[in-house]
C-alpha positions in Angstrom: -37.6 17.5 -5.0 -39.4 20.9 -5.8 -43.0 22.1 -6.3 -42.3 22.8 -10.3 -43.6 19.6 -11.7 -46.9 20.2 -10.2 -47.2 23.7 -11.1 -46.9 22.6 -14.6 -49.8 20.4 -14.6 -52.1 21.7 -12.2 -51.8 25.7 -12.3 -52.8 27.2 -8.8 -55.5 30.3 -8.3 -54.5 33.5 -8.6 -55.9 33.8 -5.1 -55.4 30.9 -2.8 -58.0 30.5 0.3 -56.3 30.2 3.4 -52.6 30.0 2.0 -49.7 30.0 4.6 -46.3 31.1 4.5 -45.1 30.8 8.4 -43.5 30.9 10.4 -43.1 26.9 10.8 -41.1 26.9 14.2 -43.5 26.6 16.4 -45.3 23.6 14.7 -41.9 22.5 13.8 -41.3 22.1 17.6 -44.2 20.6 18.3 -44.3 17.9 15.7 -40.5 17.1 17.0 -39.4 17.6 13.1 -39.2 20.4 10.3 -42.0 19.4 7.4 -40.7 19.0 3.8 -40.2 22.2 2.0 -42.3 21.1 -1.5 -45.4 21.1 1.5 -44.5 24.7 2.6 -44.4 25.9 -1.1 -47.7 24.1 -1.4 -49.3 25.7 1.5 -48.1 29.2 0.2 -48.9 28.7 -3.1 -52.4 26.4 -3.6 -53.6 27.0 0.3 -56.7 25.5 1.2 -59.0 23.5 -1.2 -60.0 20.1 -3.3 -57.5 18.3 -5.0 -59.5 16.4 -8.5 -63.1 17.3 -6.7 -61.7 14.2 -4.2 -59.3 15.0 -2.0 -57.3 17.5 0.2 -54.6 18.5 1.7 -54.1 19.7 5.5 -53.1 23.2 5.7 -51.9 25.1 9.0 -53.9 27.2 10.9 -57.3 27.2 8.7 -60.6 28.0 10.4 -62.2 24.4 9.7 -60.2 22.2 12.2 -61.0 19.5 10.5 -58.8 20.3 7.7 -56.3 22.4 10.0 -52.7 20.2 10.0 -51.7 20.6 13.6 -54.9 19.7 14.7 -55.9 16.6 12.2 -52.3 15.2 13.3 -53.1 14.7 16.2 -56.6 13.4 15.6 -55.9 11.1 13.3 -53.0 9.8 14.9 -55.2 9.0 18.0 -58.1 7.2 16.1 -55.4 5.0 15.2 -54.1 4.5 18.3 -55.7 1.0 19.0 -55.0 -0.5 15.9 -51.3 0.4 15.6 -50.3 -2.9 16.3 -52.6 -4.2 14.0 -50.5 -1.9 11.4 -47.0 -2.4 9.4 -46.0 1.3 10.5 -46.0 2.7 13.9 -48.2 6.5 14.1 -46.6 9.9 14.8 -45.7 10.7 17.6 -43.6 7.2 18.0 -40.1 7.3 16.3 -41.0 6.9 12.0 -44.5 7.3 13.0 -46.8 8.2 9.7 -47.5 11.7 9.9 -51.4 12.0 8.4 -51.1 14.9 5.6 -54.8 14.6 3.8 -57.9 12.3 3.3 -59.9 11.8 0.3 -63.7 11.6 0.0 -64.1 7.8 0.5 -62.1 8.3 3.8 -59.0 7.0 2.9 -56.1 8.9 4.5 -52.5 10.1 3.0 -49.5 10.0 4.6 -45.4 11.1 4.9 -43.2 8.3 5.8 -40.7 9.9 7.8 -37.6 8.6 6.2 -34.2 9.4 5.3 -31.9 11.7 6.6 -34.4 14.9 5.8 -37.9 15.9 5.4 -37.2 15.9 1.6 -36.7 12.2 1.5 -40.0 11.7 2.8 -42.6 9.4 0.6 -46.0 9.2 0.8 -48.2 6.4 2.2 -52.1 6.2 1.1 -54.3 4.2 4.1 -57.3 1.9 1.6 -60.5 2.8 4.2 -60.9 -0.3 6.4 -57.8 -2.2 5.7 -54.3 -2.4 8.1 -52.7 -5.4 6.8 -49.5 -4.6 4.2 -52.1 -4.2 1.1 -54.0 -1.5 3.1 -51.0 1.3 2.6 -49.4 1.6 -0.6 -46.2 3.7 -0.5 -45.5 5.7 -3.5 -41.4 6.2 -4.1 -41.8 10.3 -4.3 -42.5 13.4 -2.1 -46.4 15.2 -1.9 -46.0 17.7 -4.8 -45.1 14.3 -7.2 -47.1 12.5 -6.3 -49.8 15.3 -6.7 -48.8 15.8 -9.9 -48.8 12.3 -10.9 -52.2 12.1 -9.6 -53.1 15.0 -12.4 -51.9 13.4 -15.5 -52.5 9.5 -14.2 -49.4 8.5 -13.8 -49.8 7.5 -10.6 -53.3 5.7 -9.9 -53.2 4.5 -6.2 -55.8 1.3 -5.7 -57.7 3.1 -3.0 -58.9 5.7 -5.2 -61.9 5.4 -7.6 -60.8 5.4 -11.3 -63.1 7.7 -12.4 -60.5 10.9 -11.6 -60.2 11.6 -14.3 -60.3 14.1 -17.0 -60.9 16.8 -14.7 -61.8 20.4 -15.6 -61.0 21.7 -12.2 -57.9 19.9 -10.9 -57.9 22.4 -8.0 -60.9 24.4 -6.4 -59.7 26.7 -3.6 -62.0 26.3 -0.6 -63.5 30.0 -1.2 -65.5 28.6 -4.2 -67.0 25.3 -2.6 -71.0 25.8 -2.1 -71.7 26.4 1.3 -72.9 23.5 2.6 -74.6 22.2 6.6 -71.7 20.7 8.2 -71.8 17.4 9.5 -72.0 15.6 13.1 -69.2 17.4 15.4 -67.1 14.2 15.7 -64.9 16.5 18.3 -68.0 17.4 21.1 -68.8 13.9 20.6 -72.6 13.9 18.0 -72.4 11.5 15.9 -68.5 10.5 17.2 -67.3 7.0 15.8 -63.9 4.7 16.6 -64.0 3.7 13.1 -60.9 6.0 11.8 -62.1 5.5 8.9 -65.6 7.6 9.3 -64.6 10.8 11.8 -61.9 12.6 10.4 -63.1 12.5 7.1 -66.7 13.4 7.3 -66.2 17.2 7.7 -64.4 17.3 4.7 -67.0 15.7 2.6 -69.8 17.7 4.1 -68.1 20.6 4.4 -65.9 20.4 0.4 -66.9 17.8 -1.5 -68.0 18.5 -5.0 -71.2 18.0 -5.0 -72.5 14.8 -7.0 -69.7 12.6 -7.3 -70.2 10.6 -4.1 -74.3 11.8 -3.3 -73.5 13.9 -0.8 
């Protein structure tokens, strides 16, 4: 699987915010695997911004740490630590863990599947906010950039997400041209913190990238 299908239908900026292009060892180690390679070209290519005015992607070393990979892993992971049982899939850093990728707007959270016998046989998993019985995560059979581009043209339409997507004039914003908006309640120091997974990792993003009008933020 390649990035090509996506940059047919959703054509990156000339001048991606916060792009990245390595090196990936050291977060390699540290995650205990190597990432897929249609994520690196991503991250090199689109960088940091809003995917359909909805949702986004994490991207490595960013200055917002609430959008910043190696640190939303680990967040995320650990909000859901006391509901794992609850959950059909065990959470990085456990063997097949999900690995948290991105979260949308309404709080619902994406997802690799660690599967196969490399990164490029991972599939993505999207968490429905407030579920974690089987119907809460809906695996798609198909790696990020697919299922990003599937996203684009509608031929993938995951229950979670509103069905008002789409059309979309701006299929991707980078995070350069969002308004500047007052961030939110530092869930990390502790204002405003919540258990709910659902409501802290989430609620930087919205304040700090959502479009403004489609939710009433």
């Amino acid at each position: 699987m390649t990035i090509e299908t996506l940059l047919k239908v959703v054509p990156p900026h000339p001048r991606p915010f916060e792009a990245f292009a390595g090196p990936w060892k050291v977060m390699e180690d540290w995650l205990g695997s190597a990432l897929p390679q249609d994520y690196k070209d991503f991250v090199r290519i689109y960088g940091s911004g809003s995917f359909l005015q909805f949702m986004g992607i994490f991207i490595p070393h960013t200055a917002n740490r609430y959008t910043r990979l190696e640190n939303q892993i680990g967040m995320v992971c650990r909000s859901f630590a006391e509901l794992a049982a609850e959950s059909p899939h065990p959470f990085w850093p456990e063997p097949g863990g999900l690995v948290p990728l991105g979260v949308t707007d309404n709080g619902d959270h994406l997802f690799w599947l660690p599967m196969g016998a490399t990164p490029e046989d991972w599939r993505v998993v999207v968490w429905d906010r407030g579920g974690l019985d089987l119907d809460a995560f809906e695996e798609f059979d198909c790696d990020l950039t697919d299922f990003l581009a599937g996203l684009a043209t509608g031929e993938i339409t995951p229950r979670a997400f509103p069905d008002d997507l789409l059309p979309c004039e701006h299929p991707f914003i980078p995070g350069s041209e969002f308004p500047d908006v007052p961030e939110g309640p530092d869930v990390a120091k502790g204002t405003g913190a919540t258990s709910d997974p659902a409501a802290s990792p989430s609620l930087k993003w919205r304040t700090r990238f959502a479009w403004p009008g489609r939710i009433g933020w």
